[in-house]
Backbone as XML, in Angstrom:
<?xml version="1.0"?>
<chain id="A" units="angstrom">
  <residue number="1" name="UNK">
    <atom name="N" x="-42.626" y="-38.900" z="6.751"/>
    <atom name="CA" x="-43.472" y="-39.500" z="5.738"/>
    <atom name="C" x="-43.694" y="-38.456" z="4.636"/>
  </residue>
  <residue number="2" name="UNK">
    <atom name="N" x="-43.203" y="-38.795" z="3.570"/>
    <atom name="CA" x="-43.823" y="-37.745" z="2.260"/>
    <atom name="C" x="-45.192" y="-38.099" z="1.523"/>
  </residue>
  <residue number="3" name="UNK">
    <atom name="N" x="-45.162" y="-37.270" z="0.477"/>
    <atom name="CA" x="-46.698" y="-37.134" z="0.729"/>
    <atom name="C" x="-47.061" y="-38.400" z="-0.347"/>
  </residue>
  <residue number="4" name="UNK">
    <atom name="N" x="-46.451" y="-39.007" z="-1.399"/>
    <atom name="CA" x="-46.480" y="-40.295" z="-1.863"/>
    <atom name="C" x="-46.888" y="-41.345" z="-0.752"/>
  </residue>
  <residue number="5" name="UNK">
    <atom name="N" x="-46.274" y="-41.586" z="0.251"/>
    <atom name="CA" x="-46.464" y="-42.551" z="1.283"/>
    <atom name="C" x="-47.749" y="-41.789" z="1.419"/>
  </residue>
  <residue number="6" name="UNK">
    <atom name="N" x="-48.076" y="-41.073" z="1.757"/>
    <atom name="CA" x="-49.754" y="-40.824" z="2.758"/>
    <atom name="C" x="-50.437" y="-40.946" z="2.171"/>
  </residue>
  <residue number="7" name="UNK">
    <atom name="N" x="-50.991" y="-40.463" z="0.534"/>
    <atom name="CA" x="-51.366" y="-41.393" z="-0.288"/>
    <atom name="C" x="-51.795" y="-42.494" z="-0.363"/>
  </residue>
  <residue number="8" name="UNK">
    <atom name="N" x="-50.487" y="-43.253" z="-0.482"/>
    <atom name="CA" x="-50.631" y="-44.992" z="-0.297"/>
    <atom name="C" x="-51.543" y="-45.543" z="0.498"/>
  </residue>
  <residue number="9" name="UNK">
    <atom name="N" x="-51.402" y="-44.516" z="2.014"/>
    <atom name="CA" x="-52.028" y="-45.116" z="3.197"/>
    <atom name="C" x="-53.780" y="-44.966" z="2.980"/>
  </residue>
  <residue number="10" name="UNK">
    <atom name="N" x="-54.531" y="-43.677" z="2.454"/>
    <atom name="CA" x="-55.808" y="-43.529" z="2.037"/>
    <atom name="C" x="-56.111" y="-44.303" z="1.199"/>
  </residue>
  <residue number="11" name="UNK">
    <atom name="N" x="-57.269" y="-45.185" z="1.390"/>
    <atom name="CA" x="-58.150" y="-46.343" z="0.522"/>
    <atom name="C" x="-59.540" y="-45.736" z="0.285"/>
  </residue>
  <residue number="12" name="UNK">
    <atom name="N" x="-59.941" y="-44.800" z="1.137"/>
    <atom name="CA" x="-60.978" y="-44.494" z="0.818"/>
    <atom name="C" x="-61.467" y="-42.621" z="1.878"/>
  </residue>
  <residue number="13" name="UNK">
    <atom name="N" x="-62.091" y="-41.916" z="0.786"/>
    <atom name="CA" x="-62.423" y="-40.677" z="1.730"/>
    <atom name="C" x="-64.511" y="-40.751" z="1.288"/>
  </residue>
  <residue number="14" name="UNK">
    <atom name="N" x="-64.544" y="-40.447" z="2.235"/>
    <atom name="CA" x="-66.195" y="-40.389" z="1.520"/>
    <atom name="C" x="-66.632" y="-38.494" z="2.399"/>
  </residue>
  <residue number="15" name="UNK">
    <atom name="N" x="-67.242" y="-37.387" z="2.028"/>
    <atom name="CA" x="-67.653" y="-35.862" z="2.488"/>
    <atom name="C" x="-69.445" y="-36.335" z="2.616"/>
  </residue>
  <residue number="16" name="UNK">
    <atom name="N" x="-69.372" y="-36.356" z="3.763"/>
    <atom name="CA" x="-71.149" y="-35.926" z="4.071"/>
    <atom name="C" x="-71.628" y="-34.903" z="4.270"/>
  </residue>
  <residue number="17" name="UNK">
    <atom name="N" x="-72.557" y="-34.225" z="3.068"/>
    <atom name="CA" x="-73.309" y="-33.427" z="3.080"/>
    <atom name="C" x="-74.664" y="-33.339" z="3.874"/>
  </residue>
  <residue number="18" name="UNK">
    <atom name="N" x="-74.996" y="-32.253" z="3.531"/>
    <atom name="CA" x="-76.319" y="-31.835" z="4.354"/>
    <atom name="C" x="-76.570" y="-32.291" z="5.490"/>
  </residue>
  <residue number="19" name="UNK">
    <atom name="N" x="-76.028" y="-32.640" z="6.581"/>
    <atom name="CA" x="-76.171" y="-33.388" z="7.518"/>
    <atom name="C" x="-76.533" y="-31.783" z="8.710"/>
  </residue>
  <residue number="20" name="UNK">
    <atom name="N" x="-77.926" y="-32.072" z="8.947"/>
    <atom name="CA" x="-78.954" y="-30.966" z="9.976"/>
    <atom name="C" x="-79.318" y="-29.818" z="8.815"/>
  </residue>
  <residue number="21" name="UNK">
    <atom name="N" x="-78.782" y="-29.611" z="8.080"/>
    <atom name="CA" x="-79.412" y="-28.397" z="7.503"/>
    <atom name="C" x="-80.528" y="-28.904" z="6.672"/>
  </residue>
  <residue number="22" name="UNK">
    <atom name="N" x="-81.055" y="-27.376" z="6.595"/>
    <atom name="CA" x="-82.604" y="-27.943" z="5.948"/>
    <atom name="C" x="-83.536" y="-28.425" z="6.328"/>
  </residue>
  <residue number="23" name="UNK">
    <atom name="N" x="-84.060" y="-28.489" z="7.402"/>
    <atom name="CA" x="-84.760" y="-28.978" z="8.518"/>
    <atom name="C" x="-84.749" y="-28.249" z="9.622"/>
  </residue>
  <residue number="24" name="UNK">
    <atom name="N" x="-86.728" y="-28.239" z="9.170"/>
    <atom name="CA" x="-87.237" y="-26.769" z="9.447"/>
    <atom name="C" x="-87.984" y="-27.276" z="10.719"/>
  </residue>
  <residue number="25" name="UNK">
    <atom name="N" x="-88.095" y="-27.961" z="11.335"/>
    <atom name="CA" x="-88.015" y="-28.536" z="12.772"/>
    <atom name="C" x="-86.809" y="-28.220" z="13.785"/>
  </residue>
  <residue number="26" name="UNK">
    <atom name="N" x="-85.254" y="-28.467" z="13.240"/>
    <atom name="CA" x="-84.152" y="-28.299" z="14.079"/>
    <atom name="C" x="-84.015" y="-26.675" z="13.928"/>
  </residue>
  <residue number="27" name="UNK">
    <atom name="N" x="-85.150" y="-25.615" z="13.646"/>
    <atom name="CA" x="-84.719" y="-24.518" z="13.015"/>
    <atom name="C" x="-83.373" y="-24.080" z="12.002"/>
  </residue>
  <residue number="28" name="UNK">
    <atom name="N" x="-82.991" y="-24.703" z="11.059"/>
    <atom name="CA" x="-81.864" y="-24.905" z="10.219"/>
    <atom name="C" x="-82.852" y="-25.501" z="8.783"/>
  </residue>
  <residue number="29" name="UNK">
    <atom name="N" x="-83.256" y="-24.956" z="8.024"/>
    <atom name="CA" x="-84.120" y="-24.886" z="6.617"/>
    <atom name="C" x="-83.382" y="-23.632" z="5.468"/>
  </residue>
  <residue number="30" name="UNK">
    <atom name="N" x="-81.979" y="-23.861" z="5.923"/>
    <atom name="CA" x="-81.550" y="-22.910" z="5.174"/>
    <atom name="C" x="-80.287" y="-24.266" z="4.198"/>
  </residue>
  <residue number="31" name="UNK">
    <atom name="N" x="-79.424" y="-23.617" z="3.214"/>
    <atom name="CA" x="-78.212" y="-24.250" z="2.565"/>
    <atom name="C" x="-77.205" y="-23.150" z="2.347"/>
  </residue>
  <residue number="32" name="UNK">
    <atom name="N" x="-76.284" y="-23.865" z="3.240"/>
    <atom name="CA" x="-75.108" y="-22.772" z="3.000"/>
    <atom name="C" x="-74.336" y="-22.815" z="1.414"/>
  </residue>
  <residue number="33" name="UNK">
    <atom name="N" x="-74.846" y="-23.528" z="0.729"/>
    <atom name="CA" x="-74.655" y="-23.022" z="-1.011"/>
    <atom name="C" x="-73.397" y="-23.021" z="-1.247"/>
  </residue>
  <residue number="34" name="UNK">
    <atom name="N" x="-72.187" y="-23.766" z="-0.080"/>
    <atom name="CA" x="-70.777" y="-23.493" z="-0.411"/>
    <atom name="C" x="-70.146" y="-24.700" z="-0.468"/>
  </residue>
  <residue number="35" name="UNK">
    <atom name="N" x="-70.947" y="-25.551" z="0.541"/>
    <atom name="CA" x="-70.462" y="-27.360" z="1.056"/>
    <atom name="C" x="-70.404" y="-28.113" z="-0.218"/>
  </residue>
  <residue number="36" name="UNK">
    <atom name="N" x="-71.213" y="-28.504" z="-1.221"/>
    <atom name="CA" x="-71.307" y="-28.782" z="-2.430"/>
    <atom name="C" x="-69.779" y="-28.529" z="-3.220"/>
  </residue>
  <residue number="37" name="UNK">
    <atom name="N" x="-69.579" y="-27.653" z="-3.466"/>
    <atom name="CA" x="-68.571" y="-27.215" z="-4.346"/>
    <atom name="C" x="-67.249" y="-27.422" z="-3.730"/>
  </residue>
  <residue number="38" name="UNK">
    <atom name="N" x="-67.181" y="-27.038" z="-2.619"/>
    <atom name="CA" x="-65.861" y="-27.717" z="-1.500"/>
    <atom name="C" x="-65.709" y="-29.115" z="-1.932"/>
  </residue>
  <residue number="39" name="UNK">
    <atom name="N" x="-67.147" y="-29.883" z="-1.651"/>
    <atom name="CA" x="-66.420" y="-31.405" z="-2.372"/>
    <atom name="C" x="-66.557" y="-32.200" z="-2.724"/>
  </residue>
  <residue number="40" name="UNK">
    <atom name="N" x="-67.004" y="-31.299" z="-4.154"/>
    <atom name="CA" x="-66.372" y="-31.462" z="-5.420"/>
    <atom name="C" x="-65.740" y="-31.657" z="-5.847"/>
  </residue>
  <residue number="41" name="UNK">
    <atom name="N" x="-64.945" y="-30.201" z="-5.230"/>
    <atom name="CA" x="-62.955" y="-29.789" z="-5.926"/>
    <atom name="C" x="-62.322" y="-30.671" z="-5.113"/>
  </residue>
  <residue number="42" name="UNK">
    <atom name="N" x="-62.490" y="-31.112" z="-3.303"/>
    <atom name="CA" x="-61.633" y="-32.123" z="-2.946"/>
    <atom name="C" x="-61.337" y="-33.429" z="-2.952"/>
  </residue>
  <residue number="43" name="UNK">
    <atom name="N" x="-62.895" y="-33.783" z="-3.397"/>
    <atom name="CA" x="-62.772" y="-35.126" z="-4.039"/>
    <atom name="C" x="-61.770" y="-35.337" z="-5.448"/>
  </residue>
  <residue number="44" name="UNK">
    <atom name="N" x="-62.229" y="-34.230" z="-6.600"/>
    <atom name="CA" x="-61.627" y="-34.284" z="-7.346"/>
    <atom name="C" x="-59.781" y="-34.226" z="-7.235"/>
  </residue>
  <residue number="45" name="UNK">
    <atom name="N" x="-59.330" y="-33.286" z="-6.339"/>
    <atom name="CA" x="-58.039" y="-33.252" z="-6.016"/>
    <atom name="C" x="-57.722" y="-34.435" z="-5.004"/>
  </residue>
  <residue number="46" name="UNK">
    <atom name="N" x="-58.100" y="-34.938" z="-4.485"/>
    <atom name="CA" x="-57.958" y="-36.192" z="-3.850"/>
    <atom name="C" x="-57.279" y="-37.351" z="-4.998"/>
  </residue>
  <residue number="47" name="UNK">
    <atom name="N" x="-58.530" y="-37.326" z="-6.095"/>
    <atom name="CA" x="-58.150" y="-38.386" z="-7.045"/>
    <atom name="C" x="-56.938" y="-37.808" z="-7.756"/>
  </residue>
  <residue number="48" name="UNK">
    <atom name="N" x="-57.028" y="-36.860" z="-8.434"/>
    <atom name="CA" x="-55.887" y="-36.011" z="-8.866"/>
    <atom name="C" x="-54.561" y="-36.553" z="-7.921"/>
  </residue>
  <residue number="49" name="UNK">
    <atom name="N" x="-54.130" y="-36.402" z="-7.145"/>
    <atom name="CA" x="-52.974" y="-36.141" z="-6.223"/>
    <atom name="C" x="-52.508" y="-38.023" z="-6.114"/>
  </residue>
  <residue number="50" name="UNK">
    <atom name="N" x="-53.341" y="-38.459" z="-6.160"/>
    <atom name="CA" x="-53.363" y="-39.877" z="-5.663"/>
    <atom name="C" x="-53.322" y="-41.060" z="-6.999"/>
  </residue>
  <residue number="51" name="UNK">
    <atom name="N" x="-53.139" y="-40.232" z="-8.437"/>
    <atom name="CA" x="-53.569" y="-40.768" z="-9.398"/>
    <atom name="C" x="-54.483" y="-41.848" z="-9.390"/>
  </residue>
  <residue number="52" name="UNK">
    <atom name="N" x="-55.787" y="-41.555" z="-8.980"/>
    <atom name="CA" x="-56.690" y="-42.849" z="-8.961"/>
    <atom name="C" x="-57.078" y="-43.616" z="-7.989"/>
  </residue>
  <residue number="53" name="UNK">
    <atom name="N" x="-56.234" y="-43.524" z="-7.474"/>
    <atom name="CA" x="-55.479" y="-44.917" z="-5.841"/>
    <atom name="C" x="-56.597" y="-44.415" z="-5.219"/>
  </residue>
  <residue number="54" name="UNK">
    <atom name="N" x="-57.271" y="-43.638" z="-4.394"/>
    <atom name="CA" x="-58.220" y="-42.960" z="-3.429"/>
    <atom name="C" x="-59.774" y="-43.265" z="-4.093"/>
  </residue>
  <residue number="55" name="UNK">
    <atom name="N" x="-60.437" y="-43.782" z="-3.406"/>
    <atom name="CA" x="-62.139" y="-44.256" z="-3.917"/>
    <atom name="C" x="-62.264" y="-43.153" z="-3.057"/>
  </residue>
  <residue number="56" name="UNK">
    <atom name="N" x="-63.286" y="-42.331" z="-4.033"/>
    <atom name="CA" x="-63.919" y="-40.951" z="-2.761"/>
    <atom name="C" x="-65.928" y="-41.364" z="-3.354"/>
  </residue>
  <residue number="57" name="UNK">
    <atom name="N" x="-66.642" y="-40.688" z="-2.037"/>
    <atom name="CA" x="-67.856" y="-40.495" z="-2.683"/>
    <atom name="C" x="-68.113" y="-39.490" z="-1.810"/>
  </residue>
  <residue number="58" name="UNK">
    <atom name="N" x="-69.231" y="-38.638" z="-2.517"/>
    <atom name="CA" x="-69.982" y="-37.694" z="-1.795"/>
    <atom name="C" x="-70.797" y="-38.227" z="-1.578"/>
  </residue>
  <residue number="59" name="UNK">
    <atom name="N" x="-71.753" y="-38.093" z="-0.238"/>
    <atom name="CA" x="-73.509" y="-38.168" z="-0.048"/>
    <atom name="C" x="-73.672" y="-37.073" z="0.330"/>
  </residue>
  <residue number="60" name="UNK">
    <atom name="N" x="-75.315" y="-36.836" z="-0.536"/>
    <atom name="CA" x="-76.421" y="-35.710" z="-0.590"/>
    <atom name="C" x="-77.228" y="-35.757" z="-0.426"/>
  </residue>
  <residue number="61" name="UNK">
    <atom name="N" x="-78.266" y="-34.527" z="-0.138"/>
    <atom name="CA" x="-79.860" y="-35.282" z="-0.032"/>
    <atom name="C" x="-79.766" y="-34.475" z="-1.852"/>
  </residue>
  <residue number="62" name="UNK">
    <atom name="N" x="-79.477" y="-33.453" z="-2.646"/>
    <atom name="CA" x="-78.926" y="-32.676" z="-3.603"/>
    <atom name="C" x="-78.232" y="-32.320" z="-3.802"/>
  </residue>
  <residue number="63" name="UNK">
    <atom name="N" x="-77.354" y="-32.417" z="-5.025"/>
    <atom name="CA" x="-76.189" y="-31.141" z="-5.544"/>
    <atom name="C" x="-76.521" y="-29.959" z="-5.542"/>
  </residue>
  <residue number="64" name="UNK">
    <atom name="N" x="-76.213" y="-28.558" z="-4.868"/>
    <atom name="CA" x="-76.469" y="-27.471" z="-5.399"/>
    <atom name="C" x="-75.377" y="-26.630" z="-5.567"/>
  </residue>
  <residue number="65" name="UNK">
    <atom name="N" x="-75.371" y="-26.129" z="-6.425"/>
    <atom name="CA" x="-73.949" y="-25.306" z="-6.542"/>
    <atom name="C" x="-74.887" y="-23.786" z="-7.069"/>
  </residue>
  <residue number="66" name="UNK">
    <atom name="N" x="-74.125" y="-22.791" z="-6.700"/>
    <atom name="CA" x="-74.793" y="-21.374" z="-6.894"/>
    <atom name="C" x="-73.315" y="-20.328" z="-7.203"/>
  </residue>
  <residue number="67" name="UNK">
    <atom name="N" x="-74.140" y="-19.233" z="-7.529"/>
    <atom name="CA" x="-73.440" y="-18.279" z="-8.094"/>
    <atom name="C" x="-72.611" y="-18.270" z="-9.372"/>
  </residue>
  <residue number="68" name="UNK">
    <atom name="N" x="-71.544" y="-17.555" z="-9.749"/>
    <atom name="CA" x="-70.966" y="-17.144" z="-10.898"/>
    <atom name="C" x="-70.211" y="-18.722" z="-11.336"/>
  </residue>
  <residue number="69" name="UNK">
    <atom name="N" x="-69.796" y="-19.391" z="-10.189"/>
    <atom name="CA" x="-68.673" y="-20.595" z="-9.958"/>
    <atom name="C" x="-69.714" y="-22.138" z="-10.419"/>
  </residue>
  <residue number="70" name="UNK">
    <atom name="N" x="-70.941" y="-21.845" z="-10.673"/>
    <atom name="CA" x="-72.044" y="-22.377" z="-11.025"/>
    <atom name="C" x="-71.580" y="-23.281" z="-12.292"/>
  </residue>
  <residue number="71" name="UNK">
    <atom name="N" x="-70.939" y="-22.461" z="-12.747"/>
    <atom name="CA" x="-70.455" y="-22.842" z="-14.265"/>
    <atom name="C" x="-69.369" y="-24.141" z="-14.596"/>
  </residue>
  <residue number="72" name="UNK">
    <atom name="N" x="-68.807" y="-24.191" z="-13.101"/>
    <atom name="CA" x="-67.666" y="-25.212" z="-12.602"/>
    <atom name="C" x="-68.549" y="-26.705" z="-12.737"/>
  </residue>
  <residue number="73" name="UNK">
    <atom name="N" x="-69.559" y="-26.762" z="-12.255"/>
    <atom name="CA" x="-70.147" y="-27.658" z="-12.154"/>
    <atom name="C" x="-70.097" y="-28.465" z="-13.968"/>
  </residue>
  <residue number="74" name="UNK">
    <atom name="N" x="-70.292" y="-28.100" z="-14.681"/>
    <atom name="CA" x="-69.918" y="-28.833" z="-15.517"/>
    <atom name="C" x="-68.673" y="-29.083" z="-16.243"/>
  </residue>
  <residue number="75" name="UNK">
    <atom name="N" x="-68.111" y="-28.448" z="-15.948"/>
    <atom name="CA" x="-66.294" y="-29.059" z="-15.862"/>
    <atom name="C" x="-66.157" y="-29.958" z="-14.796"/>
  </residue>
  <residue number="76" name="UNK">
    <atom name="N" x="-66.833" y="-29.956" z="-13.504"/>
    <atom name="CA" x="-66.409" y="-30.759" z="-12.684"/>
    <atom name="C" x="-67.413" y="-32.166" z="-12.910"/>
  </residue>
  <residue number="77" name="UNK">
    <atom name="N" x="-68.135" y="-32.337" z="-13.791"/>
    <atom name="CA" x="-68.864" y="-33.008" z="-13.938"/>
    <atom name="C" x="-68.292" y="-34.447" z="-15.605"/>
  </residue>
  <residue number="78" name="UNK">
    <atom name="N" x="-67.669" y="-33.581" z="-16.032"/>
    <atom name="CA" x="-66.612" y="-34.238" z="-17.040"/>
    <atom name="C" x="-65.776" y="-34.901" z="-16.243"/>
  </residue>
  <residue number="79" name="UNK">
    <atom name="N" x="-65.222" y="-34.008" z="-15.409"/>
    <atom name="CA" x="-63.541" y="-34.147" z="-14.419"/>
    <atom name="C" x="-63.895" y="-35.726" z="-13.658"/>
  </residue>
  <residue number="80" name="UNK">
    <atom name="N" x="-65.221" y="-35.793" z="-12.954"/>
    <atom name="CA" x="-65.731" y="-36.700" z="-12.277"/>
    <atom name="C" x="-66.074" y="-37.612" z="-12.823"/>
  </residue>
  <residue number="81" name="UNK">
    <atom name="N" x="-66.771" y="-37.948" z="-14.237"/>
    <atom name="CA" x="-66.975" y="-39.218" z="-14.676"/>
    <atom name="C" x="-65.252" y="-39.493" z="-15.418"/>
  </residue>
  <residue number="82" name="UNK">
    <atom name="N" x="-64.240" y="-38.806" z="-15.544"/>
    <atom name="CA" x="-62.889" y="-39.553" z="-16.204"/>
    <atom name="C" x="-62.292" y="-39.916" z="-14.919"/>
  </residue>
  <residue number="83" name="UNK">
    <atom name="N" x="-62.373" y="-39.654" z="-13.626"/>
    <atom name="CA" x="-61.767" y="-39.701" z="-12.388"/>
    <atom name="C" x="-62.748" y="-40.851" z="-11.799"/>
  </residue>
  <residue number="84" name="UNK">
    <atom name="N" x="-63.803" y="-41.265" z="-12.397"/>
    <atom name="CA" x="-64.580" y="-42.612" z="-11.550"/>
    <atom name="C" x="-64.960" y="-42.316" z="-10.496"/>
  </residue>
  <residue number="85" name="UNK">
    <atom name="N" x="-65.741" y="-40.637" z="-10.367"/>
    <atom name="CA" x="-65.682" y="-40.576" z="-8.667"/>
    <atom name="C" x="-67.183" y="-41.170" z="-8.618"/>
  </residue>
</chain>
């Protein structure tokens, strides 16, 4: 199978975030500050690769993106409303 066919076969990817973190009961009230930006870029390369064909969504309880790469967020934020994510 090449990678056109596998493609074809994905109708839909959806990345769940925050799921236990942050919750200061399960002792976990922290954010690993990295999950966010992971997918982002793979949603976005998802649609990319698939020209369109792939419905992706993220769920969040928030977006947070941190550090220098901070800045991505609004390129990826253009990238995402022309990509319909």
């Amino acid at each position: 199978m090449d990678q056109a066919q596998r493609w074809q076969e994905l109708r839909k990817i959806a990345w769940l975030q925050c799921v236990g973190s942050r919750e200061p009961q399960a002792n976990a009230d922290f954010c690993s500050s990295i999950c966010c930006m992971f997918a982002i870029k793979e949603a976005l390369l998802a649609k990319e690769k698939s020209n369109g064909a792939v419905d992706t969504a993220i769920f969040y309880m928030d977006m947070r993106t941190f550090g220098k790469d901070s800045s991505v967020t609004g390129t990826a934020q253009r990238r995402i409303r022309a990509c319909g994510l």
